[in-house]
C-alpha positions in Angstrom: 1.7 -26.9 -15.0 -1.5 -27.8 -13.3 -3.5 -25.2 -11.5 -2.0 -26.8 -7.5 1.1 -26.9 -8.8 1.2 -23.5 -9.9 -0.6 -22.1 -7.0 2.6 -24.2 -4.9 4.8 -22.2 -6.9 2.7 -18.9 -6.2 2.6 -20.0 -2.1 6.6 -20.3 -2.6 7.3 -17.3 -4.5 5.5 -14.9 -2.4 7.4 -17.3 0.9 10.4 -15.9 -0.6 9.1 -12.3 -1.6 8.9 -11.9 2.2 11.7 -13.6 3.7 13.9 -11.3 1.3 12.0 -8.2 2.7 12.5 -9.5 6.0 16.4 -10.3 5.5 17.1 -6.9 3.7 15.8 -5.2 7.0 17.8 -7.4 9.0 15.0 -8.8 10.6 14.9 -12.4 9.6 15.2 -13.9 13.2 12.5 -12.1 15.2 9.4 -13.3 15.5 6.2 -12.2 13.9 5.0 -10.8 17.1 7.9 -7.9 17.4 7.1 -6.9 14.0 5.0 -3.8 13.9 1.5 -3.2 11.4 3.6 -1.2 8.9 6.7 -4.5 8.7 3.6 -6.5 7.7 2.0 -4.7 5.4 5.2 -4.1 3.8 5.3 -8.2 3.9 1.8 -8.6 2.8 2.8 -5.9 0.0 5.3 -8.3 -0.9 4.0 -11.4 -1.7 0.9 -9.7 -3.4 3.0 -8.4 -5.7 4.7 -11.5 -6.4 1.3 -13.0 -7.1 0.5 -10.2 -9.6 3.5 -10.3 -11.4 3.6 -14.6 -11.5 -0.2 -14.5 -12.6 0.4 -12.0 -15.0 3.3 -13.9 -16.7 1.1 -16.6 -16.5 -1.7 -15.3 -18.6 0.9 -13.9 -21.0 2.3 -17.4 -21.2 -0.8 -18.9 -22.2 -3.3 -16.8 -23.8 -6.9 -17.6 -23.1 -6.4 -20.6 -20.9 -6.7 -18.9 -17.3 -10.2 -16.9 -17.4 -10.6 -16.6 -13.6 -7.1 -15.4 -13.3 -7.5 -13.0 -16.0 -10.4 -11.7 -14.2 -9.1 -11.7 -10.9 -6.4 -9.9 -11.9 -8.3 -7.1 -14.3 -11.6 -6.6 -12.2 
């Protein structure tokens, strides 16, 4: 996978990491603007995580080949 593809995949992962928060909390269909700080930080929390845990697996997956990742995510 290429390094736009994956960060595609990354950009739709963490989509989805917070369209499930937002469904779980029944608050799919308002807009951003009636959602208070704390919904998005819990949103933001979200698809951070989602990148963590997608450029971790990453890195596992192949050793060596993703320096700036690797230091991105260890610094």
């Amino acid at each position: 996978m290429t390094d736009a593809e994956w960060q595609a995949h990354v950009t739709r992962q963490a989509a989805k990491a917070i369209g499930e928060w937002l469904e779980a909390r029944g608050k799919l269909h308002q807009p951003i603007r009636a959602l208070a700080l704390w919904e998005l930080e819990a949103m933001a929390q979200a698809a951070i995580g989602s990148f963590i845990v997608l450029g971790c697996s990453r890195i596992k997956a192949e050793p060596g080949e993703h320096t700036e990742l690797t230091q991105f995510l260890l610094a």
